[in-house]
Backbone bond lengths (Angstrom), bond angles and torsions (degrees), N, CA, C in turn:
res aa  C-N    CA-C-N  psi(-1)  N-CA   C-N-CA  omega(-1)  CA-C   N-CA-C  phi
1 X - - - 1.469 - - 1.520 108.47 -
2 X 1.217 111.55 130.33 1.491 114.38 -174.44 1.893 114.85 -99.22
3 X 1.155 111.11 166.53 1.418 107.94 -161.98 1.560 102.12 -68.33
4 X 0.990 128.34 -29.02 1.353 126.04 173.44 1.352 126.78 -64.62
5 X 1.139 130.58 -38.34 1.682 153.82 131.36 1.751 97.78 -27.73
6 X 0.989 100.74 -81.03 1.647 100.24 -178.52 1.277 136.69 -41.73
7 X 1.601 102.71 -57.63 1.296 85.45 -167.86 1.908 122.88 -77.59
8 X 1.576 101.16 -1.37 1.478 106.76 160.80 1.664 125.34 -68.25
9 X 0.807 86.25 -16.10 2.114 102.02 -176.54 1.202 81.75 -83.62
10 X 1.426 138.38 -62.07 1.375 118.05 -126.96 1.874 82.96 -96.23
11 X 0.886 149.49 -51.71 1.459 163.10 -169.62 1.991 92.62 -56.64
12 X 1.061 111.91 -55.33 1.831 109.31 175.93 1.525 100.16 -64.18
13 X 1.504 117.85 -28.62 1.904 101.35 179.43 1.608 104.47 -69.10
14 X 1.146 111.53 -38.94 2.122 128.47 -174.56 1.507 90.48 -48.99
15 X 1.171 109.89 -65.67 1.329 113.52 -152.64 1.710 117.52 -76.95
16 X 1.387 103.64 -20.26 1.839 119.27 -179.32 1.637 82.62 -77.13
17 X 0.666 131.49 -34.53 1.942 130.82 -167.66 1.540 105.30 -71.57
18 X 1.446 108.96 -41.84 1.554 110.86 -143.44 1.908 83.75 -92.87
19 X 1.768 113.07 -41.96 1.735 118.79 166.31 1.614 110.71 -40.26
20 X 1.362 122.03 -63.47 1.582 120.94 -175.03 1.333 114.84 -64.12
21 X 1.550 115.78 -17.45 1.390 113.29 174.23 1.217 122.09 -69.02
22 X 1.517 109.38 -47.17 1.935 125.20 158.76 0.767 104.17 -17.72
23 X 1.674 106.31 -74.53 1.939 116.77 -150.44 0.909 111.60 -66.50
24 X 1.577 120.40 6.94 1.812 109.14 -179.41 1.366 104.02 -87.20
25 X 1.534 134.83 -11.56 1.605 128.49 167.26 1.656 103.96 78.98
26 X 1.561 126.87 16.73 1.223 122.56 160.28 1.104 98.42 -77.86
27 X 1.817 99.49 156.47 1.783 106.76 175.87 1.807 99.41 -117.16
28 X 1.315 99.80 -3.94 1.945 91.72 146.61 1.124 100.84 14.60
29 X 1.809 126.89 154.68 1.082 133.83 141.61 2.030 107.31 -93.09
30 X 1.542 93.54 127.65 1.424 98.84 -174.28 1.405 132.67 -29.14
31 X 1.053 144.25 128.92 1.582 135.46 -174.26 1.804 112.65 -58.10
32 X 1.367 145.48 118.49 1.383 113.92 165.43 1.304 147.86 -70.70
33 X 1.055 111.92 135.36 1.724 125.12 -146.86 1.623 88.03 -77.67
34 X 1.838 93.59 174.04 0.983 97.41 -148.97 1.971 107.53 -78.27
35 X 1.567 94.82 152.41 1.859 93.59 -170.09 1.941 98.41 -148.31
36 X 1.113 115.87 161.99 1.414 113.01 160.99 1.513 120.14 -51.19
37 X 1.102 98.28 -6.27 1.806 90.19 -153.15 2.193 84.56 -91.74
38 X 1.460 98.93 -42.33 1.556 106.05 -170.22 1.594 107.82 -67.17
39 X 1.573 103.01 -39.60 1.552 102.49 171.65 1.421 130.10 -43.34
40 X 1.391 104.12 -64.26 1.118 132.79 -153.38 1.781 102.12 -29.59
41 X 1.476 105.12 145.00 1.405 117.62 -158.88 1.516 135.23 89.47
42 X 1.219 117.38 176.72 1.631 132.29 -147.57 1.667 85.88 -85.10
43 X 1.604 107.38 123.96 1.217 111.20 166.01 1.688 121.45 -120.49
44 X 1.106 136.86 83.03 1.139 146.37 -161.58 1.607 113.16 -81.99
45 X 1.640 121.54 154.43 1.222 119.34 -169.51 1.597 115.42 -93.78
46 X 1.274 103.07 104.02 1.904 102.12 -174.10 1.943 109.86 -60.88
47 X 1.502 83.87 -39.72 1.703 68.86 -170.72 1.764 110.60 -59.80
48 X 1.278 137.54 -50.25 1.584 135.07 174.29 1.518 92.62 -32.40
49 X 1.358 119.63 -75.85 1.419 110.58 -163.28 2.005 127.48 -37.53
50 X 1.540 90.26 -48.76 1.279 102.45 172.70 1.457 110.63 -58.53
51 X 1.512 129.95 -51.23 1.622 129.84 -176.25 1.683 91.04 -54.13
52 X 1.161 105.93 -59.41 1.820 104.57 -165.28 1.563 106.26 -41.88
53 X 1.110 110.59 -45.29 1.304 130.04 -163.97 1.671 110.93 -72.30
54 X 1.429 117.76 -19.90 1.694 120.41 -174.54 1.359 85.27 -117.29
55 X 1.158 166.56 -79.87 1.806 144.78 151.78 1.211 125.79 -0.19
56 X 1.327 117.78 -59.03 1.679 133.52 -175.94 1.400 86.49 85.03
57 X 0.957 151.48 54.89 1.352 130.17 -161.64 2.237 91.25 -176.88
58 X 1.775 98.63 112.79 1.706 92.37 171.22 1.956 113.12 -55.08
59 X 1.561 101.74 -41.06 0.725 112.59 -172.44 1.489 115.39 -48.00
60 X 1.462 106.60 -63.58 1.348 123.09 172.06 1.336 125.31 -22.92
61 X 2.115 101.14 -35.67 1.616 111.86 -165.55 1.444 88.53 -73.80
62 X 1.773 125.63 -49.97 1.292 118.37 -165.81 1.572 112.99 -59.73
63 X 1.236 111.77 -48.22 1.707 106.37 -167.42 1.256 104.74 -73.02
64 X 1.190 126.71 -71.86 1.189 115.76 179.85 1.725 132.85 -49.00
65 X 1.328 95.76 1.48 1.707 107.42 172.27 1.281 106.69 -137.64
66 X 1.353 116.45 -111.04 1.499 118.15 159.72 1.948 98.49 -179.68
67 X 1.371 75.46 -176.52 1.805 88.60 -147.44 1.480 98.17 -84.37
68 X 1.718 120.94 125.88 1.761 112.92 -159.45 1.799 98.08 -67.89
69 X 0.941 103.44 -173.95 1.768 111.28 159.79 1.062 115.53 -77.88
70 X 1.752 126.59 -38.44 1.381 117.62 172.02 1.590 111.08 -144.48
71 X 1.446 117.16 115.74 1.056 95.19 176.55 2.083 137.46 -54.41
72 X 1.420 93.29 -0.15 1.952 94.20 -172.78 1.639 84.10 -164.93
73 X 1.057 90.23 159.43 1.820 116.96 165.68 1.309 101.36 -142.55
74 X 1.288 95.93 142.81 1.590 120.14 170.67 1.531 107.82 -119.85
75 X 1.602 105.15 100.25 1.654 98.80 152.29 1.719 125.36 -116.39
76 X 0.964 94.75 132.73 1.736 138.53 -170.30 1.796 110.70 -93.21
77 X 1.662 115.76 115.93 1.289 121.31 154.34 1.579 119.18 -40.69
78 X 1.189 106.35 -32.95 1.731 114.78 -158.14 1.529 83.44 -73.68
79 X 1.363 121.91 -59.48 1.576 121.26 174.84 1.688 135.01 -97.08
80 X 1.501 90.33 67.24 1.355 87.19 -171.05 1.389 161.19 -92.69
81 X 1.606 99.25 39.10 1.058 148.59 -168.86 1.475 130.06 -155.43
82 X 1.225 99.87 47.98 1.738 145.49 -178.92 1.429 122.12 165.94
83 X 1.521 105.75 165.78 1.680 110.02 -167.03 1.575 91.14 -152.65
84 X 1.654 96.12 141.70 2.084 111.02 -173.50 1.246 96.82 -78.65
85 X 1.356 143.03 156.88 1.440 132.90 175.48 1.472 89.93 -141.69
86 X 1.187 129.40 144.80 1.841 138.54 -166.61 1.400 93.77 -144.07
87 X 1.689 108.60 130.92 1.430 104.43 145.26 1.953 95.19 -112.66
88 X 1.497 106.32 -140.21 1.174 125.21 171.84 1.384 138.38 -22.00
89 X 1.612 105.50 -55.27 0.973 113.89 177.21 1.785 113.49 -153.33
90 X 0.943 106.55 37.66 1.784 113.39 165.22 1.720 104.12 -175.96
91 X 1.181 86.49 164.08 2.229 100.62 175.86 1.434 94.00 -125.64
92 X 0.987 107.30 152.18 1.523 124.02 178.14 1.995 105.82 -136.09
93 X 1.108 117.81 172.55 1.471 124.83 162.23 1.036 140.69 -135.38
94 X 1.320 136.44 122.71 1.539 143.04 -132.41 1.734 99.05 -118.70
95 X 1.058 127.55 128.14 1.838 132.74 145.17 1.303 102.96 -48.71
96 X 1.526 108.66 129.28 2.085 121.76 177.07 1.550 86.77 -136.94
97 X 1.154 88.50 136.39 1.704 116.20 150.35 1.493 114.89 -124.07
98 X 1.430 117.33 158.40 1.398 134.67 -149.70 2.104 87.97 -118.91
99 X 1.483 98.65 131.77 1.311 100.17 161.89 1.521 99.09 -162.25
100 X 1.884 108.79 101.51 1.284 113.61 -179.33 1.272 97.66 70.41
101 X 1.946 101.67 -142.72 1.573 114.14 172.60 1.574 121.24 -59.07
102 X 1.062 99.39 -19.92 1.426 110.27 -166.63 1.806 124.69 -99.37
103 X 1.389 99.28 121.61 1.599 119.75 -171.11 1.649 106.99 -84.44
104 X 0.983 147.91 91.25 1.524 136.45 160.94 1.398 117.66 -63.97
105 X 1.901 126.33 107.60 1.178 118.89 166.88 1.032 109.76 -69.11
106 X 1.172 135.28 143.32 1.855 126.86 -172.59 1.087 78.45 -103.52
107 X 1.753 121.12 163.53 1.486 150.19 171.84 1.466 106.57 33.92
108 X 1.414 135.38 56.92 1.136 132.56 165.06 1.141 130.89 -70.97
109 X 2.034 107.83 -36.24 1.318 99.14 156.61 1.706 82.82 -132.12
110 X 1.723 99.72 -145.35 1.781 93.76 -137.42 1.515 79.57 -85.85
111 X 1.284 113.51 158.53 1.318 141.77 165.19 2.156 106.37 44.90
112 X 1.772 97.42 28.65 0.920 98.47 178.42 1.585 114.87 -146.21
113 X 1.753 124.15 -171.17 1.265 110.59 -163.38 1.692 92.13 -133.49
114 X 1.397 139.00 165.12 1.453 141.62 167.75 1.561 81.43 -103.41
115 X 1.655 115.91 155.18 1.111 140.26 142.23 1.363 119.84 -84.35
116 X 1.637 120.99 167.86 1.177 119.30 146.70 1.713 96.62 -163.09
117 X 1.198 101.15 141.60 1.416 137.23 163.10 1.817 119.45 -91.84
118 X 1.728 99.34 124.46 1.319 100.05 -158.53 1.329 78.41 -137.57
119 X 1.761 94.06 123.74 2.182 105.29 -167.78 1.483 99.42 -101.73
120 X 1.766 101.92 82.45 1.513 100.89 160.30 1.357 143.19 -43.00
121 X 1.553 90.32 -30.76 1.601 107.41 -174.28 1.929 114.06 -74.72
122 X 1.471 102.51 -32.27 1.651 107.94 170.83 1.057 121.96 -133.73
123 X 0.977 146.61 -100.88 1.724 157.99 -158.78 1.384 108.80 -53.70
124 X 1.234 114.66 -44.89 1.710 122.87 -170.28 1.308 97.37 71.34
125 X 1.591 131.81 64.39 1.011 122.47 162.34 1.294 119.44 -119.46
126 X 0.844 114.54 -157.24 2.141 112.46 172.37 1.339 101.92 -163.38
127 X 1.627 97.96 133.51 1.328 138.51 172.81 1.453 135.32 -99.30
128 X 1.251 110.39 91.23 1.807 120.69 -170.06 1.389 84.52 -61.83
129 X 1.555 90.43 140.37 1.754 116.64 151.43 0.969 113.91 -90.72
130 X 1.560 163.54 73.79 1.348 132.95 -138.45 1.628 109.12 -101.07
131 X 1.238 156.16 67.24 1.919 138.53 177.54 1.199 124.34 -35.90
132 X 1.479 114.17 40.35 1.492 118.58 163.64 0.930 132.64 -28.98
133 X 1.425 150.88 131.58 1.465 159.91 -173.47 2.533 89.33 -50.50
134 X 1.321 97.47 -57.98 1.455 90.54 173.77 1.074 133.31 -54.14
135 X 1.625 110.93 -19.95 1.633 116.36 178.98 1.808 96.38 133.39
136 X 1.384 109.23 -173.23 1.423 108.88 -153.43 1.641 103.40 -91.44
137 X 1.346 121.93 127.19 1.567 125.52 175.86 1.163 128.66 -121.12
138 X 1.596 117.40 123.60 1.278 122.14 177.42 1.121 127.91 -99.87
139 X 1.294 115.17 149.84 1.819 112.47 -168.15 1.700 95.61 -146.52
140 X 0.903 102.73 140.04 1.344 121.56 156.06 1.518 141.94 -60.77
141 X 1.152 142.53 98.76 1.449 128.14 -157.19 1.967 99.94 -121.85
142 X 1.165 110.00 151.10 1.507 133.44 178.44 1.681 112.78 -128.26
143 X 1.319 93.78 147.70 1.153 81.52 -162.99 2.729 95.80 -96.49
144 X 1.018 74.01 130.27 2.014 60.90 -179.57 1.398 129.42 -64.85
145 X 1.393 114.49 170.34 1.028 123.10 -166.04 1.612 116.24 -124.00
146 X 1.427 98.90 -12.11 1.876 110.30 -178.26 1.707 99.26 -91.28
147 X 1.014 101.69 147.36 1.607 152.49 -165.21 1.959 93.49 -71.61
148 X 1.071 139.57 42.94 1.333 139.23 -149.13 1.840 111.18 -124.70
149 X 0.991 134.98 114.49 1.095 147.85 174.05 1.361 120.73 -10.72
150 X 1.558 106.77 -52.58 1.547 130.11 -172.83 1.437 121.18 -140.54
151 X 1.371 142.27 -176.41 1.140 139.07 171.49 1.343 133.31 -71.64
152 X 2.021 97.03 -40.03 1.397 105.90 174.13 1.669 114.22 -83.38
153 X 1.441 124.21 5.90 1.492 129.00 151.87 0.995 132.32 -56.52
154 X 1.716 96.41 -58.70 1.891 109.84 174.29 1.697 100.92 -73.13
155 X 1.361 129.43 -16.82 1.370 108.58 163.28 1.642 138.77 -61.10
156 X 1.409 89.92 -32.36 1.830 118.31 -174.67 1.292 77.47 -73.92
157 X 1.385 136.98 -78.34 1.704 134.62 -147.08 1.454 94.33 -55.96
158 X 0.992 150.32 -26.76 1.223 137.11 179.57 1.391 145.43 -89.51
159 X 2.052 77.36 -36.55 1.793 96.08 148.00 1.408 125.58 -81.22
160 X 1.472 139.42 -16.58 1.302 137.64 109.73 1.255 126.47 35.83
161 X 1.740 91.82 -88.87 1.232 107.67 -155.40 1.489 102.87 -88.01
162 X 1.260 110.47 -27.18 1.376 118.10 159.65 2.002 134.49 -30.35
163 X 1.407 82.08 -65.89 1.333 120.73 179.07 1.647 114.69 -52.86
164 X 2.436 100.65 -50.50 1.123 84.62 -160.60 1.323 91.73 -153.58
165 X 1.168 127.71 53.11 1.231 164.48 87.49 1.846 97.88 33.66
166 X 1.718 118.03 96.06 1.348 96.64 161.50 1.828 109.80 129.66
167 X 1.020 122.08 -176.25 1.456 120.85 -169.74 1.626 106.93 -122.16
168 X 1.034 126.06 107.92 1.514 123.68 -163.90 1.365 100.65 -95.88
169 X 1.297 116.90 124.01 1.147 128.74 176.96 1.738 115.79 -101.11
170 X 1.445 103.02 112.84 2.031 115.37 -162.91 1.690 86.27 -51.33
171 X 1.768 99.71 169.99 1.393 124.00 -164.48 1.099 106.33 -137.59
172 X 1.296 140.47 114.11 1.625 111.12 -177.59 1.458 151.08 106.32
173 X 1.154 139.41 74.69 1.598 127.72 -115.42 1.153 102.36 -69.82
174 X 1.639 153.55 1.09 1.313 143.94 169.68 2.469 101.40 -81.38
175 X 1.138 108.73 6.51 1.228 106.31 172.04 1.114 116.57 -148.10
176 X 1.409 131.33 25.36 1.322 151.38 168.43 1.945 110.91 -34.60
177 X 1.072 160.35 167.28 1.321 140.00 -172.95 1.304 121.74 126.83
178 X 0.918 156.64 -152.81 1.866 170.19 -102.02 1.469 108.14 -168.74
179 X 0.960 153.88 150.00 1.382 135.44 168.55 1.558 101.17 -90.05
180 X 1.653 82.39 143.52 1.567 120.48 179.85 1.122 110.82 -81.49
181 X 1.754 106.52 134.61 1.612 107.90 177.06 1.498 91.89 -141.19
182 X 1.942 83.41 141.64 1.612 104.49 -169.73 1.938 104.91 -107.28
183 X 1.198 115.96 73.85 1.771 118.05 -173.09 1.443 110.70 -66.56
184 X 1.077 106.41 137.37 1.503 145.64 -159.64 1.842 110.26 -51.56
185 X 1.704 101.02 -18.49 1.426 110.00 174.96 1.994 105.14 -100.21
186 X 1.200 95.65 18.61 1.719 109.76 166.23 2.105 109.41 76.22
187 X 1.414 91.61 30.56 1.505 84.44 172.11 1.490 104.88 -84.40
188 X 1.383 100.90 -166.70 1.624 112.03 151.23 1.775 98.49 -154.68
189 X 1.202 96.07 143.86 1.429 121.85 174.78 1.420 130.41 -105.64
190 X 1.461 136.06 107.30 1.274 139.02 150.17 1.919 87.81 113.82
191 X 1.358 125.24 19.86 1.627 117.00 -175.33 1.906 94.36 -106.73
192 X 1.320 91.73 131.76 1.759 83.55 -167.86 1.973 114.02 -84.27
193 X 1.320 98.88 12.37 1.906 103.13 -171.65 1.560 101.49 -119.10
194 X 1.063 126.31 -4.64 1.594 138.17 -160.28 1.545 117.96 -150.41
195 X 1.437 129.86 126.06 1.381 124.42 139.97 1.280 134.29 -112.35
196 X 1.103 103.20 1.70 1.650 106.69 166.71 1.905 115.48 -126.95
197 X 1.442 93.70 -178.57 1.438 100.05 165.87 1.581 119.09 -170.46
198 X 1.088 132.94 176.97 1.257 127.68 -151.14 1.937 104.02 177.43
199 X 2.136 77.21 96.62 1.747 83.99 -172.79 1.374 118.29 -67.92
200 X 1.519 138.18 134.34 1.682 124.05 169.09 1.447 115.84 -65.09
201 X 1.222 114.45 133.95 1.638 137.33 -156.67 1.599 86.26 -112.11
202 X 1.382 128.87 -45.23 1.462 101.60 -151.49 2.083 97.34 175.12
203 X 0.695 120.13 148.50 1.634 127.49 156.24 1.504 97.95 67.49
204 X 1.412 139.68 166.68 1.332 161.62 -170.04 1.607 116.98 21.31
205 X 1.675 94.51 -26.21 1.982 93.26 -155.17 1.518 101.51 -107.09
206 X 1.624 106.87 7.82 1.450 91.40 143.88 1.442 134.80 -91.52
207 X 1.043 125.58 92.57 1.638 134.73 -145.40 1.455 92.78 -93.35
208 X 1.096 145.85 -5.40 1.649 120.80 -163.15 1.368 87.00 -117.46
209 X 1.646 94.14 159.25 1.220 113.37 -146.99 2.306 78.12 -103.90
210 X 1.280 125.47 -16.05 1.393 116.07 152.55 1.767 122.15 -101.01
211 X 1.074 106.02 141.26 1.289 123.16 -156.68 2.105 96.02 -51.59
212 X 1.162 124.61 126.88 1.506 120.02 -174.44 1.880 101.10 -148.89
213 X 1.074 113.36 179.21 1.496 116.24 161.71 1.516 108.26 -99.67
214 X 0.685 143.50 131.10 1.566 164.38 -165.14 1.887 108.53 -119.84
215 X 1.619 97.38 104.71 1.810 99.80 173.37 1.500 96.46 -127.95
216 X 1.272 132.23 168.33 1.296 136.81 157.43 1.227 125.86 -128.10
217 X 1.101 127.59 118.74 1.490 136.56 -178.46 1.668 110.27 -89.67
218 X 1.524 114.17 137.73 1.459 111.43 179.96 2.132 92.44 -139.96
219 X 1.068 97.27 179.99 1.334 132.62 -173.92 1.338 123.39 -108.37
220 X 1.587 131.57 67.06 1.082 135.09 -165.82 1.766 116.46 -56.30
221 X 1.409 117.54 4.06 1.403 144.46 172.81 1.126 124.20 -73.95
222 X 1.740 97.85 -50.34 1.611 112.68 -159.20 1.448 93.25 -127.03
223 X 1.549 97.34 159.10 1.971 103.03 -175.47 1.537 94.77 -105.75
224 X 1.213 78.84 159.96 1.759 97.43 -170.02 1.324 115.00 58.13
225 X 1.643 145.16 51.76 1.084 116.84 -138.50 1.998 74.72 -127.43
226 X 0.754 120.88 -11.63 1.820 149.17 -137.11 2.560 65.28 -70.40
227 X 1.463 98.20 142.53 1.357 113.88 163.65 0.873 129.08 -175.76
228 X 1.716 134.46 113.58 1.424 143.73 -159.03 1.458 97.94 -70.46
229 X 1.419 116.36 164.04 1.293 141.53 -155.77 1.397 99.56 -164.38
230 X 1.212 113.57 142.14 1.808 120.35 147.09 1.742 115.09 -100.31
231 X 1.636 115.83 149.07 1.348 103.93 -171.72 1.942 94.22 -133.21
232 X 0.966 110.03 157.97 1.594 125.07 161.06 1.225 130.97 -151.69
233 X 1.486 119.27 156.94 1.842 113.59 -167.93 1.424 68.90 -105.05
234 X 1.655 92.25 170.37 1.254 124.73 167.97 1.892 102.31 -69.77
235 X 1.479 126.41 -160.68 1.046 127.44 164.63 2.042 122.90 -63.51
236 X 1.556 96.85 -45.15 1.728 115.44 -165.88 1.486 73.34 -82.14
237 X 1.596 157.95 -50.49 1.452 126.60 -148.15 1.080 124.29 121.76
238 X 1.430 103.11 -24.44 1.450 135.55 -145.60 1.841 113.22 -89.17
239 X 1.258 94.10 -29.10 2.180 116.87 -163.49 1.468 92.05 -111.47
240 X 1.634 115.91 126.14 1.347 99.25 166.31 1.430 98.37 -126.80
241 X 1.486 127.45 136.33 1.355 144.40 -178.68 1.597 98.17 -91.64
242 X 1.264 123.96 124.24 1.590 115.19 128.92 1.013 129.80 -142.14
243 X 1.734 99.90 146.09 1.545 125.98 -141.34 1.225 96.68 -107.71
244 X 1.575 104.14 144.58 1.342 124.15 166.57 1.021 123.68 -55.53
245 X 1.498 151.31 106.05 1.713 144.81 161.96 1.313 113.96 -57.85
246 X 1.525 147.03 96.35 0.989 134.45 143.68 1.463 136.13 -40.05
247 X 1.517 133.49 133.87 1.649 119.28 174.16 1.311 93.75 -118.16
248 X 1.264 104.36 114.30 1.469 132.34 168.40 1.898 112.23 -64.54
249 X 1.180 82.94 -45.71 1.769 91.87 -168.86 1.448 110.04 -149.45
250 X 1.546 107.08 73.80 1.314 102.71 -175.28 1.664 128.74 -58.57
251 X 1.326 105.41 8.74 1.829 100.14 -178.61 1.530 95.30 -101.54
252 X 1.225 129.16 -13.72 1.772 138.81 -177.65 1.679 91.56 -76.68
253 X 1.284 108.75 136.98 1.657 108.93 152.68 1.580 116.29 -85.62
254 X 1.099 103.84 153.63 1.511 118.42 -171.57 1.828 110.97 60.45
255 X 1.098 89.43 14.88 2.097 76.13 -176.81 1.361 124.78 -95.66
256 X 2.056 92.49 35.35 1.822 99.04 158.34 1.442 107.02 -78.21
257 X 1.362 111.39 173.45 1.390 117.70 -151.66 2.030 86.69 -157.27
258 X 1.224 92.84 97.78 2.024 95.36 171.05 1.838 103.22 -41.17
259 X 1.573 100.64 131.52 1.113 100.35 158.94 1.738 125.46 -128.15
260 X 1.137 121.38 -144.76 1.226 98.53 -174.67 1.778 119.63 -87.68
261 X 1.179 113.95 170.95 1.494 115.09 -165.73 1.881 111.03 -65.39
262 X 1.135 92.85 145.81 1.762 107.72 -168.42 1.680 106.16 -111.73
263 X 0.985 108.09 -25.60 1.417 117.02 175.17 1.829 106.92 -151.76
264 X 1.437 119.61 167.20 1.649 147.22 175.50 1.092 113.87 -158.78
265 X 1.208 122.79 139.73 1.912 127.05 -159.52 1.987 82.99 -158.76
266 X 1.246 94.55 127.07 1.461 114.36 169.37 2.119 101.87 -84.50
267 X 1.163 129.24 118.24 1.228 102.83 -168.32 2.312 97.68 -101.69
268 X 0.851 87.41 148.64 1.375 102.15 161.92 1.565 130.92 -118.13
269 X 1.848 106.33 91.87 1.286 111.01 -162.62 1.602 100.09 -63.12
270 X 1.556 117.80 169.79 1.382 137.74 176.23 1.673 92.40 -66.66
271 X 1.363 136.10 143.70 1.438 139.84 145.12 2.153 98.98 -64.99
């Protein structure tokens, strides 16, 4: 679909929204449409989180869906007439113009523009148009609520909590202990070899040469302590494995090699 095709679809969805709102005969004072001033802040992609979150698996969010254009946007007063967009492992910055509900990223991909739809009238959410080389993708965006440096922060905290959500109960007499909790700003609690962790989103830190989820846990104690892992739920969500990465040949890319499990945590979600 080409930008000319598009951006009439997406401008007739703005406007079919903003018509049914009329006909409802409230005299409301109008909602304000969309502006830098309403943006402003970390907008992260709910739908990835949610796929991640019914998989247990990042991976899971991509295949079984597909991979957004950005996981977060950051729009900023200071720049208000552009927006930061982050996936995995870099941010870049895009030219936006404002029309109504509707944001045009100019040149998002080649010789083309992303939409987004921002539903003044309810949710206050925003809706990527995306013109993917695969065909057209929509995602859902929210705007956050955590206290986070950048956009792609409050994304992790959310995919996080997504991910790992719950009280893990050790498996196994080498992790015998208290249940472990993994919080959404990437600690870990009550695990005696680890206090942090840091799920892979995208680019380098999938190291195995078979397709796995890739997190790394380090030791804010000890230097150098930082060590990749592969992790998996059972089917229910419920069992979490993580597996050892072997490096066979550390000058080869990808020539970790899954090995056997290093930890198992029975999890017990919140009711």
């Amino acid at each position: 679909m080409n930008k000319s095709i598009l951006l009439p679809a997406v401008l007739a969805f703005a406007l079919l929204a903003c018509n049914q709102d009329n006909k409802s005969g409230t005299n409301d004072k109008a909602p304000e449409q969309a502006n830098i001033s309403v943006l402003e802040g970390f907008w992260i992609d709910l739908d990835f989180c949610a796929r991640s979150e019914q998989y247990g698996s990042v991976l899971g969010g991509m295949n079984y869906g597909h991979l957004p254009y950005a996981y977060a946007m950051t729009f900023s007063a200071a720049k208000p007439d552009s927006v930061q967009c982050f996936n995995g492992f870099e941010s870049w910055m895009l030219p936006l113009s404002f029309n109504a509900d509707t944001i045009e990223l100019k040149g998002a991909r080649p010789d083309k523009s992303v939409f987004l739809i921002y539903d003044s009238q309810g949710s206050k959410d925003i809706t990527m148009f995306d013109p993917s080389p695969s065909g057209m993708q929509l995602d859902r965006f929210i705007k956050s609520k955590a206290g986070t440096k950048d956009g792609y922060t409050a994304f992790t905290a959310a995919l996080n909590n997504s991910l790992f959500s719950g009280a893990f109960v050790p498996l196994g007499a080498k992790t015998k202990g208290p249940n472990v909790l993994f919080t959404p700003g990437g600690f870990i609690q009550n695990f005696p070899d680890f206090n942090r962790y840091q799920v892979c989103t995208g680019g380098d830190c999938f190291v195995s040469a078979d397709p796995i989820d890739v997190v790394t846990f380090s030791n804010s104690k000890k230097e150098n302590s930082a060590k990749m892992f592969g992790f998996k739920y059972s089917n229910q969500n419920d069992t979490l494995t993580i597996l050892n990465l072997i490096n066979e040949n550390p000058e080869e890319k990808g020539a970790y090699k899954i090995g056997k499990p290093a930890y198992r945590f029975f999890r017990k979600k919140a009711n």
